[in-house]
C-alpha positions, 0 to 999 in steps of 0.5 A: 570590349564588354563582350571581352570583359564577360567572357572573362567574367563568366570563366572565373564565375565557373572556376569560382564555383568548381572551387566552391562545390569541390571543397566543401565536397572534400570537406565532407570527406574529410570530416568522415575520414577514419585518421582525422589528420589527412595530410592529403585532404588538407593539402587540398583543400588548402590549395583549392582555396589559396590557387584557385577560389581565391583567384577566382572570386577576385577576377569574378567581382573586378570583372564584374564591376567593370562591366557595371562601370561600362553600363552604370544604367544597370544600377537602375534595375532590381535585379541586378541589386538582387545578384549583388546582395546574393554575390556578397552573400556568395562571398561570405560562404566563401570566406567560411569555406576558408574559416574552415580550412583552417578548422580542418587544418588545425585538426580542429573539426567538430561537425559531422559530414552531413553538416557538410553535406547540407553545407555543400547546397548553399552555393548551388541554390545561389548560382541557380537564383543568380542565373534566373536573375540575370538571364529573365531580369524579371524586375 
């Protein structure tokens, strides 16, 4: 059953961050878009988010706690105390993402594109942090 379990675990950890680092790629293109009310753009954004990182990112932490339910000496480790603090932080910088859509949804959008573009590398230095994490557990 647990091989079942992080399989499926490791699917929505990919989608979730597909999800992650194609918004915040259309939220670049977005804030450098000419015509600032992009129907196009919004309608993306917003159903990346609602269908597919949403979604994602819930099945990523059930999944994922059910595996610790299955091992609980896991909870004895560093590293694993180290992935969840920067899984919870993962999930903030999701729930800004979302803050954003509705910035650009409202046409509200003050920051430039190379905001975004900065913006856009937070999720790739946590999932490479996490991946070291998990696959050495150094601690």
């Amino acid at each position: 059953m647990y091989e079942t379990l992080k399989a499926i675990h490791l699917i929505a950890v990919i989608c979730w961050f597909a999800g992650l680092f194609y918004l915040t790629r259309l939220f670049v293109y977005h804030a450098m878009a000419e015509e600032k009310n992009n129907e196009m753009l919004k309608t993306m954004e917003r159903k990346l988010y609602k269908y597919i990182m949403n979604p994602s990112m819930v099945v990523t932490w059930v999944f994922g706690l059910w595996m610790l339910y299955l091992i609980p000496e896991w909870m004895q480790s560093g590293w694993l105390h180290a992935k969840l603090t920067l899984v919870v932080l993962l999930t903030g910088y999701h729930h800004v993402c979302g803050k954003y859509v509705k910035i650009f949804a409202a046409d509200a959008n003050k920051k430039s594109h190379k905001f975004y573009r900065y913006f856009n590398e937070i999720p790739t230095v946590l999932l490479i942090v996490i991946v070291f994490l998990v696959i050495l557990k150094p601690f």
